[in-house]
Biopython code that builds the backbone (N, CA, C, O; Angstrom):
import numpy as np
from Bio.PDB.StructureBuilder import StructureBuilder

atoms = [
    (1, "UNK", "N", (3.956, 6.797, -23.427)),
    (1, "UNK", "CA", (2.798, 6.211, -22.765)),
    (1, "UNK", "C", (3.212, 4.996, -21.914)),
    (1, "UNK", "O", (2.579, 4.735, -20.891)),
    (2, "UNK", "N", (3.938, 4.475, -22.186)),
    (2, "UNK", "CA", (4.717, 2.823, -21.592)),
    (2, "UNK", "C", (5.136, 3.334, -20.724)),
    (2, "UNK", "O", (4.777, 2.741, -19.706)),
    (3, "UNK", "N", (6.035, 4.568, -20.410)),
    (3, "UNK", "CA", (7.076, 4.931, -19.603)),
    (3, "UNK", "C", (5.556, 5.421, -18.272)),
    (3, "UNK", "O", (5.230, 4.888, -17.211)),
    (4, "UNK", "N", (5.123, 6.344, -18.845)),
    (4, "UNK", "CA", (3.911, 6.749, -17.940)),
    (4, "UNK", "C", (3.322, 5.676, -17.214)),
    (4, "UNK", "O", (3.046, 5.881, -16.033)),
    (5, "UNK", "N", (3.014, 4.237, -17.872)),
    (5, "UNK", "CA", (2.462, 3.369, -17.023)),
    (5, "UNK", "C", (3.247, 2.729, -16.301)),
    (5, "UNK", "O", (2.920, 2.626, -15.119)),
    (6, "UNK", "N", (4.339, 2.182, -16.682)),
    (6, "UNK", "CA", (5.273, 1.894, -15.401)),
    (6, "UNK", "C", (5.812, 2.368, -14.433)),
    (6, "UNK", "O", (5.964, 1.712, -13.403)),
    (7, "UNK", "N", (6.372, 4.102, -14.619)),
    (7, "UNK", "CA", (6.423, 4.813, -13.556)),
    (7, "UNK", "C", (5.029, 4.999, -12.242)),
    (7, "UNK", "O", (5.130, 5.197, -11.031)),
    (8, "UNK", "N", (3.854, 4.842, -13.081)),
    (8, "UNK", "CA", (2.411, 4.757, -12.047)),
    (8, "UNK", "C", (2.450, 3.585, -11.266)),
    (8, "UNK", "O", (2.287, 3.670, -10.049)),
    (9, "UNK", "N", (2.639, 2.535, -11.799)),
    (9, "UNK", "CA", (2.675, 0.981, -11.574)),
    (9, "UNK", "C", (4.237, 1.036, -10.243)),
    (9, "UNK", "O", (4.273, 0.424, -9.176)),
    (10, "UNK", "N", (5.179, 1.834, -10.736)),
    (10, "UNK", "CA", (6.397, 1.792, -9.723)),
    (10, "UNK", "C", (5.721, 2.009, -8.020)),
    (10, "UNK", "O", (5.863, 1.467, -6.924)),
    (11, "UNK", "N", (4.800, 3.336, -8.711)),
    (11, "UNK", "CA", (4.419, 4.382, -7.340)),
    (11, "UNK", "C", (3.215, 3.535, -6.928)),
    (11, "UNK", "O", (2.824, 3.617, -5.764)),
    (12, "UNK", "N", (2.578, 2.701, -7.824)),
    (12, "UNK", "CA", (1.589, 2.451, -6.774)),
    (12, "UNK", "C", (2.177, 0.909, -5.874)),
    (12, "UNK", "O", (1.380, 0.550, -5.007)),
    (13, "UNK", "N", (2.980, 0.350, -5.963)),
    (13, "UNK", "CA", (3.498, -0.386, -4.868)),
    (13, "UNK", "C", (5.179, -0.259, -3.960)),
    (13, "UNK", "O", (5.795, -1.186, -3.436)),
    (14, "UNK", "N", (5.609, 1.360, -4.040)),
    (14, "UNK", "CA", (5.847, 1.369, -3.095)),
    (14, "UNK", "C", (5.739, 1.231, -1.823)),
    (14, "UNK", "O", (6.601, 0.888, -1.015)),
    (15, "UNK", "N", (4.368, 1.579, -1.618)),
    (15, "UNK", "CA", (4.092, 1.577, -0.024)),
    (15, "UNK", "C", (4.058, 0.221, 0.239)),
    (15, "UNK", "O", (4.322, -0.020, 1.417)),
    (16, "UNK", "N", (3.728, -1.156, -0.728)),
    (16, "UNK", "CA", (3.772, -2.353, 0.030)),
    (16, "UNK", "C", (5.166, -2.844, 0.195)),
    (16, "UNK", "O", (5.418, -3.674, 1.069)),
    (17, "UNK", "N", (6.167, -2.335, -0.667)),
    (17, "UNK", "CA", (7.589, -2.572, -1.012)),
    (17, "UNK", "C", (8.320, -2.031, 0.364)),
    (17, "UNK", "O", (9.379, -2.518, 0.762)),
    (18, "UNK", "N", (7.761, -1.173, 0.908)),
    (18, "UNK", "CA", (8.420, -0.596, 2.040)),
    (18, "UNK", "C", (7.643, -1.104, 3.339)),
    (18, "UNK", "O", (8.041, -1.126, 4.503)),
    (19, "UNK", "N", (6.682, -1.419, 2.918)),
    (19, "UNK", "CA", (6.176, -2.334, 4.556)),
    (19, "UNK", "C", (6.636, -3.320, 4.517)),
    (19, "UNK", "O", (6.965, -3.732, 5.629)),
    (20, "UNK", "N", (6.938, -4.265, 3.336)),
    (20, "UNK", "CA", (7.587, -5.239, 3.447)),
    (20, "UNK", "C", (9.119, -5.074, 3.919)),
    (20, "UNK", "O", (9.690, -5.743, 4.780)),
    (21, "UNK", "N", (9.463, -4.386, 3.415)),
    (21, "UNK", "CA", (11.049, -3.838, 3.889)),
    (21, "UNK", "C", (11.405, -3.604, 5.384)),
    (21, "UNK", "O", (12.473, -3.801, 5.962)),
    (22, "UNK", "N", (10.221, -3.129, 5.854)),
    (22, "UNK", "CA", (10.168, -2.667, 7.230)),
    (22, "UNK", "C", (9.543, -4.480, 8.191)),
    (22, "UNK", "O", (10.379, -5.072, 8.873)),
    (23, "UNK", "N", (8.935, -4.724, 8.134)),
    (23, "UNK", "CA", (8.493, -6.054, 8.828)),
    (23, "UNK", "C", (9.453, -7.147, 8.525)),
    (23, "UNK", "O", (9.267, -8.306, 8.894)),
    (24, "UNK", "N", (10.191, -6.862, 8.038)),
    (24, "UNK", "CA", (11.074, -8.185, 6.912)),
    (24, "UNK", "C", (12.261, -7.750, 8.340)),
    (24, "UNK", "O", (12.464, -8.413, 9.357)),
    (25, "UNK", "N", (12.942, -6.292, 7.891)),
    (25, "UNK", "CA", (13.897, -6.033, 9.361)),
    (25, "UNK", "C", (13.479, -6.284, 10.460)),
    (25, "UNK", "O", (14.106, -6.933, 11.297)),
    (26, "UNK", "N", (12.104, -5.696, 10.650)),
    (26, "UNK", "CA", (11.697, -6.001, 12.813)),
    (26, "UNK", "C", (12.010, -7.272, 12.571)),
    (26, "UNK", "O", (13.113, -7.640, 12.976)),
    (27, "UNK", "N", (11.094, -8.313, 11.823)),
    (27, "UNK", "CA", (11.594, -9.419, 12.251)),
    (27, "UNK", "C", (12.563, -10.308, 12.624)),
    (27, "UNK", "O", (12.567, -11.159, 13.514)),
    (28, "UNK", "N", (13.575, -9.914, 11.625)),
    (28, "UNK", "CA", (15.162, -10.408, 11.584)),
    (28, "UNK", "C", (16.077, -9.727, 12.995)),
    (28, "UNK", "O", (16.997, -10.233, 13.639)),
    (29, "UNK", "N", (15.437, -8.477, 13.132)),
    (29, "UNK", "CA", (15.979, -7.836, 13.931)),
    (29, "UNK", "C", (16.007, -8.640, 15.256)),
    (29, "UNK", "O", (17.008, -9.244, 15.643)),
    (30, "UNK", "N", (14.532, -8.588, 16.087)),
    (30, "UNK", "CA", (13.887, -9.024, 17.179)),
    (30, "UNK", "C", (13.639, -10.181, 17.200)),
    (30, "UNK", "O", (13.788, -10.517, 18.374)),
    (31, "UNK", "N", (13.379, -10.931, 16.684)),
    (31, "UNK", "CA", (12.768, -12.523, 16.790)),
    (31, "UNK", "C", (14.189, -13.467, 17.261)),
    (31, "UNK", "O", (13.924, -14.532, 17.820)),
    (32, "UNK", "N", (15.661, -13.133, 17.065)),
    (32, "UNK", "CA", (16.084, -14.163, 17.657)),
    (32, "UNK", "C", (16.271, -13.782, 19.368)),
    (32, "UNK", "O", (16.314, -14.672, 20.217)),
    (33, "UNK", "N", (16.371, -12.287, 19.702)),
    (33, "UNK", "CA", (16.016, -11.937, 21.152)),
    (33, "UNK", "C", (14.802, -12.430, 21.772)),
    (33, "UNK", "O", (14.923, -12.900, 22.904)),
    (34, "UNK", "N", (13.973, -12.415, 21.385)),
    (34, "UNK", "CA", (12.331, -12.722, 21.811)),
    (34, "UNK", "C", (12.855, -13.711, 22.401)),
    (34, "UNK", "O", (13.889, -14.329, 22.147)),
    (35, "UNK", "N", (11.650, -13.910, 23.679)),
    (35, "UNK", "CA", (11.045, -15.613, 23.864)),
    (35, "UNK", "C", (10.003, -15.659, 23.155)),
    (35, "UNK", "O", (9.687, -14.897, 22.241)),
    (36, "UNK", "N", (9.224, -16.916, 23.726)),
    (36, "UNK", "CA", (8.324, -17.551, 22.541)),
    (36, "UNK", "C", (7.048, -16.511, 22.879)),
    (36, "UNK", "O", (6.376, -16.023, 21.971)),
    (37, "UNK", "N", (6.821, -16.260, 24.168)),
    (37, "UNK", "CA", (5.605, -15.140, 24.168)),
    (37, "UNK", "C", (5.873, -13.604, 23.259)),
    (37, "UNK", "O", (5.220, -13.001, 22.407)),
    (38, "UNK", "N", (7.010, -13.400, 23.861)),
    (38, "UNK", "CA", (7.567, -12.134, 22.779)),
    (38, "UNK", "C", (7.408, -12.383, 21.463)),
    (38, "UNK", "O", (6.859, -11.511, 20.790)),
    (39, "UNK", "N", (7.796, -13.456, 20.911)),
    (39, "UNK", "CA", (7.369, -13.811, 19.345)),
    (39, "UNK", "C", (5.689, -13.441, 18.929)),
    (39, "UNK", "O", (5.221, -13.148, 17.829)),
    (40, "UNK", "N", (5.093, -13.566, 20.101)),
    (40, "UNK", "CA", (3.673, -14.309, 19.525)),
    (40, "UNK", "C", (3.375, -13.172, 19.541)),
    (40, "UNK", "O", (2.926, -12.726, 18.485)),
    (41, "UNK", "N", (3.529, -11.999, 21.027)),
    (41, "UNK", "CA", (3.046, -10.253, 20.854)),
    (41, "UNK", "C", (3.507, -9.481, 19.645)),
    (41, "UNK", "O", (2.904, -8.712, 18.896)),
    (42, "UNK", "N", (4.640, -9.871, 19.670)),
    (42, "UNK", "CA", (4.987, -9.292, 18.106)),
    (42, "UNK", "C", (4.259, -9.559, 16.735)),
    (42, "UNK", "O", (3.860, -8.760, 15.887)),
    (43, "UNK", "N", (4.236, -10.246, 16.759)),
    (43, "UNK", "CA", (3.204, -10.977, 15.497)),
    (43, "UNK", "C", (1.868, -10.341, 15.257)),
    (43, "UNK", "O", (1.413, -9.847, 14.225)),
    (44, "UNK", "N", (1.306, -10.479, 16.546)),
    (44, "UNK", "CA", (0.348, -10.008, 16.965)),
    (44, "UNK", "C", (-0.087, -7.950, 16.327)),
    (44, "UNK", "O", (-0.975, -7.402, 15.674)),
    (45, "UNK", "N", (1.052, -7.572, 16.972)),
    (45, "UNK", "CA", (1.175, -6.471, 17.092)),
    (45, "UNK", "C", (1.565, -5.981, 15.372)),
    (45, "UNK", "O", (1.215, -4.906, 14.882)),
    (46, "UNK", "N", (2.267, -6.933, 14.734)),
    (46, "UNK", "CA", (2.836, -6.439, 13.249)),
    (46, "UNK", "C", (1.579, -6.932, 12.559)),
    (46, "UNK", "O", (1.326, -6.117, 11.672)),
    (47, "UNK", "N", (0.522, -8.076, 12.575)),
    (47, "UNK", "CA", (-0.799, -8.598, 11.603)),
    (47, "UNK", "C", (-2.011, -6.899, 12.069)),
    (47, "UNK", "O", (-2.847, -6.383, 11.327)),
    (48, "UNK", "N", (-1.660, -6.512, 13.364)),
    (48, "UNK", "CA", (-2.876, -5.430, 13.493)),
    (48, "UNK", "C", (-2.781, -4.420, 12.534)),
    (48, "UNK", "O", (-3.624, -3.978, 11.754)),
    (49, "UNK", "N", (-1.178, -4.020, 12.795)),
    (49, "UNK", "CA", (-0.646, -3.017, 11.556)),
    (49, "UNK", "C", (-0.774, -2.932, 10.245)),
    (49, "UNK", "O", (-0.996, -2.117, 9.349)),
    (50, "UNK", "N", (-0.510, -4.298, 10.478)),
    (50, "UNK", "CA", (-0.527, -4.784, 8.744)),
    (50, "UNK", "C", (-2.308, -4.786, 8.221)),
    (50, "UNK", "O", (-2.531, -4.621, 7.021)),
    (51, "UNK", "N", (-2.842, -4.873, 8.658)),
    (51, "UNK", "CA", (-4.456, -5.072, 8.654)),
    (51, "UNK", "C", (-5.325, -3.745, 8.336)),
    (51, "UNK", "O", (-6.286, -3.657, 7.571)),
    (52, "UNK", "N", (-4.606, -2.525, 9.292)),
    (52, "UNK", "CA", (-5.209, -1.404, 9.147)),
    (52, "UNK", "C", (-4.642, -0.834, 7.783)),
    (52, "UNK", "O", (-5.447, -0.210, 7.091)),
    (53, "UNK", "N", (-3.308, -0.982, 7.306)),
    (53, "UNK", "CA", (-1.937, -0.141, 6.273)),
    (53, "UNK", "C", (-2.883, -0.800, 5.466)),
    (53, "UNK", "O", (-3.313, 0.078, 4.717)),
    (54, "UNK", "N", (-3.484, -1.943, 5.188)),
    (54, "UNK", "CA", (-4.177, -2.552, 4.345)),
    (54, "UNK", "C", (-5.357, -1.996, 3.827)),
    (54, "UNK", "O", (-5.614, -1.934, 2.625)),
    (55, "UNK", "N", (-6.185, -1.530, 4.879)),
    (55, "UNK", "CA", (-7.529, -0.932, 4.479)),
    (55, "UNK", "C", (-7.176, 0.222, 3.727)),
    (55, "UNK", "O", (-7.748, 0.447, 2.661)),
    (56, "UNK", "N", (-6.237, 1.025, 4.198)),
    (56, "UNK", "CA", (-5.698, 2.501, 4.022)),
    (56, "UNK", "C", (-5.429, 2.956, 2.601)),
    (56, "UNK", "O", (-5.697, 3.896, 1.853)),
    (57, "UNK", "N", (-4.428, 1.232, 2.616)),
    (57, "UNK", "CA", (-4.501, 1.418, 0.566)),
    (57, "UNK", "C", (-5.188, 1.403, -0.164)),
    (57, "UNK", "O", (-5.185, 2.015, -1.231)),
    (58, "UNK", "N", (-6.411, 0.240, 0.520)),
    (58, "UNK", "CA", (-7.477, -0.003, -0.330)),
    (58, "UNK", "C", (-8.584, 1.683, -0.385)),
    (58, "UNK", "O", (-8.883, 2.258, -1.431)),
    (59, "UNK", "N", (-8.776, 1.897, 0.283)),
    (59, "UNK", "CA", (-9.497, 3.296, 0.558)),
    (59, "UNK", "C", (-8.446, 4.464, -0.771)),
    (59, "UNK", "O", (-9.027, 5.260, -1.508)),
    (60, "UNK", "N", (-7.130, 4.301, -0.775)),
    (60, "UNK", "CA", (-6.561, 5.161, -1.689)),
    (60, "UNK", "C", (-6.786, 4.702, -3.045)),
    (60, "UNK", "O", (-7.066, 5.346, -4.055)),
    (61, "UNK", "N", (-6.583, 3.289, -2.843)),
    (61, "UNK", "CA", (-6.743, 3.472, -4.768)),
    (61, "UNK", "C", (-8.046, 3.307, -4.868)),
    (61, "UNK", "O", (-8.282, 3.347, -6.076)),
    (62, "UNK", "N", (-9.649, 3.040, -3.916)),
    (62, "UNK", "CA", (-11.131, 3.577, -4.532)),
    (62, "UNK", "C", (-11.090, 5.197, -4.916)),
    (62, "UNK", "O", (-11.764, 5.581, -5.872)),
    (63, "UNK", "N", (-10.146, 6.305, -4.016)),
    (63, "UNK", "CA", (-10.764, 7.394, -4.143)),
    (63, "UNK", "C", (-9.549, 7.825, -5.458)),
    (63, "UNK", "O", (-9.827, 8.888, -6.013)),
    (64, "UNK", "N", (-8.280, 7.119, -5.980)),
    (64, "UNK", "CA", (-7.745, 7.060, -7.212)),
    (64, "UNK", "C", (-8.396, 7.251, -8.162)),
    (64, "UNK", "O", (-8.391, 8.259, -8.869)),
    (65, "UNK", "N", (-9.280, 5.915, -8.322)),
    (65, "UNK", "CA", (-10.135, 5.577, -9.095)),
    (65, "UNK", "C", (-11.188, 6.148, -9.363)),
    (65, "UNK", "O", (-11.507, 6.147, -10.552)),
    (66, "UNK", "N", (-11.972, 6.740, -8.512)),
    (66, "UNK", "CA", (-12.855, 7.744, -8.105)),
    (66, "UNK", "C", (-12.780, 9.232, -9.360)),
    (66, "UNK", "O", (-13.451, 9.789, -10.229)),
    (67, "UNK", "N", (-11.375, 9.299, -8.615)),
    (67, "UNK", "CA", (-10.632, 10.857, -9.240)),
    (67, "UNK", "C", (-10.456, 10.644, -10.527)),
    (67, "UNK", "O", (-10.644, 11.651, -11.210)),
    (68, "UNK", "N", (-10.104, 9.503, -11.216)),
    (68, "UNK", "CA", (-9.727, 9.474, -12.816)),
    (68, "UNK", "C", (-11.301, 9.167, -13.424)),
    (68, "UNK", "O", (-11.639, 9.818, -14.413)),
    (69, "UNK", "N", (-11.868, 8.586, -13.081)),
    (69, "UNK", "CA", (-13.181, 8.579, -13.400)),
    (69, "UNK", "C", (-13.620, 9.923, -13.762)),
    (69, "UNK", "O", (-13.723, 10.371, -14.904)),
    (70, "UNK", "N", (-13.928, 10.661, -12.386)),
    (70, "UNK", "CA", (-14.568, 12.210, -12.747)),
    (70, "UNK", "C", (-13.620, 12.764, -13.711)),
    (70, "UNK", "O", (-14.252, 13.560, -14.405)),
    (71, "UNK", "N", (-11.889, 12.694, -14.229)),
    (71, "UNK", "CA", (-11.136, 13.539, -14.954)),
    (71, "UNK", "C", (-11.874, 13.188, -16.613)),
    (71, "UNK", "O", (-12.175, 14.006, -17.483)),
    (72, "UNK", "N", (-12.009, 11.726, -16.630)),
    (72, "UNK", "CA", (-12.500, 11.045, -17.729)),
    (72, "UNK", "C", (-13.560, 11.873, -18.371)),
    (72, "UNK", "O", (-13.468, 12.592, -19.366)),
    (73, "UNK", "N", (-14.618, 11.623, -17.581)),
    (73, "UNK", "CA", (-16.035, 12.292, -17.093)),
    (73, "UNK", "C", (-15.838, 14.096, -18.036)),
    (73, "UNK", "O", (-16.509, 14.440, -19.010)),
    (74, "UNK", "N", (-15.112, 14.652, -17.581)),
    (74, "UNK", "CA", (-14.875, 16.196, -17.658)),
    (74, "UNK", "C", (-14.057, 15.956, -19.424)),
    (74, "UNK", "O", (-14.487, 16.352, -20.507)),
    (75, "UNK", "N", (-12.914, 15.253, -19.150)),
    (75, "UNK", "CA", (-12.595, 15.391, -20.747)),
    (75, "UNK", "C", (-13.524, 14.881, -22.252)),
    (75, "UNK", "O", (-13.611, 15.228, -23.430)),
    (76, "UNK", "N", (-14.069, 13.919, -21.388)),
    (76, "UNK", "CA", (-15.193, 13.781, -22.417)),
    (76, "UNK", "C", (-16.446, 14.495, -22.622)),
    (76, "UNK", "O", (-17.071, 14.284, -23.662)),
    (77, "UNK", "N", (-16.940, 15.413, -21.649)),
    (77, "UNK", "CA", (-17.643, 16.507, -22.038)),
    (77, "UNK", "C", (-17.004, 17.388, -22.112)),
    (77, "UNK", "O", (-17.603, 18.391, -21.725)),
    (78, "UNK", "N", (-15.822, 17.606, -22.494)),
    (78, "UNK", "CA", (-15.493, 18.847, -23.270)),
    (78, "UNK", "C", (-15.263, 18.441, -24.772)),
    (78, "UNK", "O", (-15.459, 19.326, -25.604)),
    (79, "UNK", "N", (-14.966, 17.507, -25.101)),
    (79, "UNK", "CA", (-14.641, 17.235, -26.266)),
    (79, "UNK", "C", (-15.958, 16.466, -27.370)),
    (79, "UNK", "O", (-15.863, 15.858, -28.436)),
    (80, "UNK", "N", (-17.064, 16.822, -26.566)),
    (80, "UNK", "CA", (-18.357, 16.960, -27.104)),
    (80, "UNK", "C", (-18.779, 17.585, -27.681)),
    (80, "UNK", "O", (-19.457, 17.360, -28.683)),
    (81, "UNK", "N", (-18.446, 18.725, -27.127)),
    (81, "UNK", "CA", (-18.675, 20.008, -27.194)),
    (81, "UNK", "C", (-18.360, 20.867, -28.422)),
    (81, "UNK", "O", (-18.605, 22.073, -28.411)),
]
sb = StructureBuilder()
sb.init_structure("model")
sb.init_model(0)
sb.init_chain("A")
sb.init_seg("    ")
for serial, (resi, resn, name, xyz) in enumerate(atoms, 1):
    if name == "N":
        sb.init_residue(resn, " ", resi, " ")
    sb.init_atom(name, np.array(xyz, "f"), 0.0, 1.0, " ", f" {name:<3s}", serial, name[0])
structure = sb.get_structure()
């Protein structure tokens, strides 16, 4: 059961583990080429990204949550029964 929750807990923050991974490089990458306007479009351009990837997760773990609910839901009326 331990092993089950940490492997869930692994998977559910990959995706921030890898956006971070990914914005962590553009930045290091590009920012000492940039000028100072290039800095600011970039920024710009990585907070929009980051803003939408944000909603996206949030929308996955309501309909997560959603889904274990109804499984709940179903095992406990069978075992009513």
């Amino acid at each position: 059961m331990d092993s089950e929750l940490r492997y869930e807990n692994a998977l559910k923050f990959t995706p921030i583990w890898l956006e971070a991974f990914v914005i962590f490089s553009i930045v290091w990458t590009f920012s000492p080429i940039l000028s100072d306007s290039g800095k600011k479009e970039l920024d710009a351009r990585l907070r929009a990204k980051y803003e939408s990837a944000r909603t996206d997760f949030g929308l996955y773990q309501r309909e997560k949550k959603r889904k274990v609910q109804e499984k709940n839901k179903e095992k406990s009326a069978s075992l009513s029964k």
